[in-house]
N, C-alpha and C positions, 0 to 999 in steps of 0.2 A: 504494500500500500504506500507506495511513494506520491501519492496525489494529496495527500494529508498534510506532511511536511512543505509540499510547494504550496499550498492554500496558504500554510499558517506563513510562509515566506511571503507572498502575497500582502497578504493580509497587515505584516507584520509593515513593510515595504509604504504600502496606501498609507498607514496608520502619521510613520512618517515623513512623508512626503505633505501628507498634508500641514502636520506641525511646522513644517518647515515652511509650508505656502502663506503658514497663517503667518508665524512670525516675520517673512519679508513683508508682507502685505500693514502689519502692523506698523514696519518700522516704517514703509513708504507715506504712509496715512500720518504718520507722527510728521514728517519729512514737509509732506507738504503742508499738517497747519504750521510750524516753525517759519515754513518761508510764506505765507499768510501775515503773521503774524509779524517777520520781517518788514514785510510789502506794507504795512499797518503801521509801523515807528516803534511798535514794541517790544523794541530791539532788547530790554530786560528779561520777558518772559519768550523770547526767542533762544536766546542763547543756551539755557542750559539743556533744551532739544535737540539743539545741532551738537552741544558738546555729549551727550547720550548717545548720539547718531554714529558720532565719530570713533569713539571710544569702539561700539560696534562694527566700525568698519562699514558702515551704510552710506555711499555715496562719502566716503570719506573727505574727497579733496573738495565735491561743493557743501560739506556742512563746515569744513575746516575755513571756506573763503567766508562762508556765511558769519563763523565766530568770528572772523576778524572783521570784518564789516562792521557786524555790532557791537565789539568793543570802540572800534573807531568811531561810529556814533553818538558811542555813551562818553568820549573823551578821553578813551581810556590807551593810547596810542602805544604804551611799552607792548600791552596784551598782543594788542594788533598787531605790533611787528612780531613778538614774535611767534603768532599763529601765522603770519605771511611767509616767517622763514622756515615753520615745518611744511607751508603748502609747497614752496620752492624746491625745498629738500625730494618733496615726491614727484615733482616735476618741473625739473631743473632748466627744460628749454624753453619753461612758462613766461614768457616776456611780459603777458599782464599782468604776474603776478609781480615779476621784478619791477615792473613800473610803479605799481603801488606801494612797494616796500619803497624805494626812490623816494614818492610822496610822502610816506610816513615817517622817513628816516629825516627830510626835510621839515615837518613838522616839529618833530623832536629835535632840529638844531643838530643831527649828526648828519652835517655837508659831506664830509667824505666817503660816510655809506651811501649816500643817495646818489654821487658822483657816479662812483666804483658800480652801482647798479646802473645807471642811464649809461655807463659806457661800456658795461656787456651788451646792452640792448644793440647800442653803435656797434657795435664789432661782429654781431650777425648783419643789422642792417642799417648801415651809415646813412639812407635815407630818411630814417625815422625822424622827423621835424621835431615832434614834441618831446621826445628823448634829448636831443641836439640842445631843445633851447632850453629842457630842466638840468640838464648837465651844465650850461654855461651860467645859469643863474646856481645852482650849486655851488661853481669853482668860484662864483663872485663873491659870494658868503663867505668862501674860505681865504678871501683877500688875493685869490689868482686871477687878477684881473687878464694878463697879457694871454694866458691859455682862453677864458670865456672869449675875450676878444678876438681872437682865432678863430673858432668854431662859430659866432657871430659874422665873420669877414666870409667863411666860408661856404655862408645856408646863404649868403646874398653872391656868392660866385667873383668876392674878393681874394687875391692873395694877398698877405701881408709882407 
């Protein structure tokens, strides 16, 4: 009677497949009122969803942009950077994400992280405009006038 054994295999199989249908389905349903709730300003009771999310590995790298979003809304910029530096970490050739740690590191008054990022950006794509001119307003922060002035002469098709 080997039909016994495959039933209970079966059986045993559906049982979990379903727990398993449920639980992604739960975490998806969590997932979207969090980015609801995002979309709403209420970037407080947003957050510690996406950090549940995360922790799970559910959509890990958009609830990890999500936390840092809403730290960055709540004012909270250390957070935010460095939820932006673990999102970088999982995907390194993320340029929006570099861009925004750029922004954030510029907010926080660290010119030369935010340089050192707008010029990875430049170094796959030297026509990026807005990388160009956050990088040259960066190196002015950092009292490098004669370098911004360069990349300034340059996006206008000057040599110096």
């Amino acid at each position: 009677m080997k039909i016994v054994p495959a039933i209970s295999l079966l059986v045993v199989l559906a049982a979990a497949t379903t727990g398993l249908y449920q639980a992604v389905n739960h975490d998806r349903i969590l997932y979207l009122d969090a980015v609801r709730l995002f979309k709403r300003d209420s970037y407080c009771e947003a957050l510690p969803i996406f950090q549940k999310l995360a922790v799970k590995d559910f959509r890990k790298t958009d609830s990890l942009i999500y936390m840092g979003l809403s730290y960055e809304k709540q004012g909270n910029t250390r957070d935010s950077i460095r939820i932006f530096r673990q999102v970088l970490s999982l995907e390194p050739s993320n340029d929006d994400v570099r861009f925004k740690l750029g922004e954030l590191y510029e907010r926080d008054h660290e010119y030369r992280l935010a340089a050192d990022m707008y010029g990875e950006i430049i170094k796959k794509k030297p026509a990026n405009r807005a990388a160009r001119v956050r990088r040259a307003r960066a190196l002015t922060a950092m009292g490098r006038f004669d370098e911004a002035i360069d990349i300034y002469r340059e996006m206008l098709g000057e040599r110096s």
